[in-house]
N, C-alpha and C positions, 0 to 999 in steps of 0.2 A: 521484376518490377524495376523500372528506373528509377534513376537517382532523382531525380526532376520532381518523380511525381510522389514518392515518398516524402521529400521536402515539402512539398505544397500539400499533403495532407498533415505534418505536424507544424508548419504557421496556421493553418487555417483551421484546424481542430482540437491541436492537442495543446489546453491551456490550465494552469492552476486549478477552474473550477471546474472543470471539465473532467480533470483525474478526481478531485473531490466527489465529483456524483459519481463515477465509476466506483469508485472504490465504497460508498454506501449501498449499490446499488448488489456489490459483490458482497456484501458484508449481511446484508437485508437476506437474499438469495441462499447463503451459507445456513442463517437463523433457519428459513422458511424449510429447509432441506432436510435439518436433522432429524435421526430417527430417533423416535422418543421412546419406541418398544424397546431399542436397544439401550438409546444412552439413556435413560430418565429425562425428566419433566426441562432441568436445565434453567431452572429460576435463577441463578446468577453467573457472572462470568468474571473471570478475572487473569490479570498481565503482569508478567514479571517483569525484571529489569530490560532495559533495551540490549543488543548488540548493534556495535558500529559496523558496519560495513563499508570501504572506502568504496564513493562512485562517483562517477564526471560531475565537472559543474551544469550541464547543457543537461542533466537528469531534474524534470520538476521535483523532483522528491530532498534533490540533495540543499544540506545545510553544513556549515562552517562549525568543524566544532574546534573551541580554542585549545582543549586537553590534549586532541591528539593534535594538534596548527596542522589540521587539513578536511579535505571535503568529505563528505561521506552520506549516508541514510542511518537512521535508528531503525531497526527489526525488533517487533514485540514478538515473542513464541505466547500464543493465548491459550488459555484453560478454560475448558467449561464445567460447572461443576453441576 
């Protein structure tokens, strides 16, 4: 794939709200998937502390954290109970 055209699909597709509905739609999908014979019924779910992971500023995900004075993403590891 060129370079061209790679470009002209993340102006023109890949925006804030656009990873927001991805990322429910992945999250929705994951719910809808589990096996319940194996894991249980799964009535709540819960997140521990984040991990930083440094990542470009040009990533929609990344934010400025002041602790570490640089870019990165939060990564939740989630639990189902």
């Amino acid at each position: 794939m060129q370079y061209k055209v790679l470009l002209y699909v993340k102006r023109k597709y890949i925006h804030v709200e656009n990873l927001r509905i991805a990322n429910q739609s992945v999250v929705n999908a994951i719910l809808n998937e589990r096996a319940e014979a194996i894991w249980g019924q799964g009535t709540t779910s819960c997140a521990s502390d984040s991990s930083r992971v440094v990542a470009y500023d040009q990533n929609l995900r990344t934010q400025w954290f002041p602790r570490y004075r640089g870019p990165g993403v939060s990564v939740y590891w989630h639990i189902e109970e």
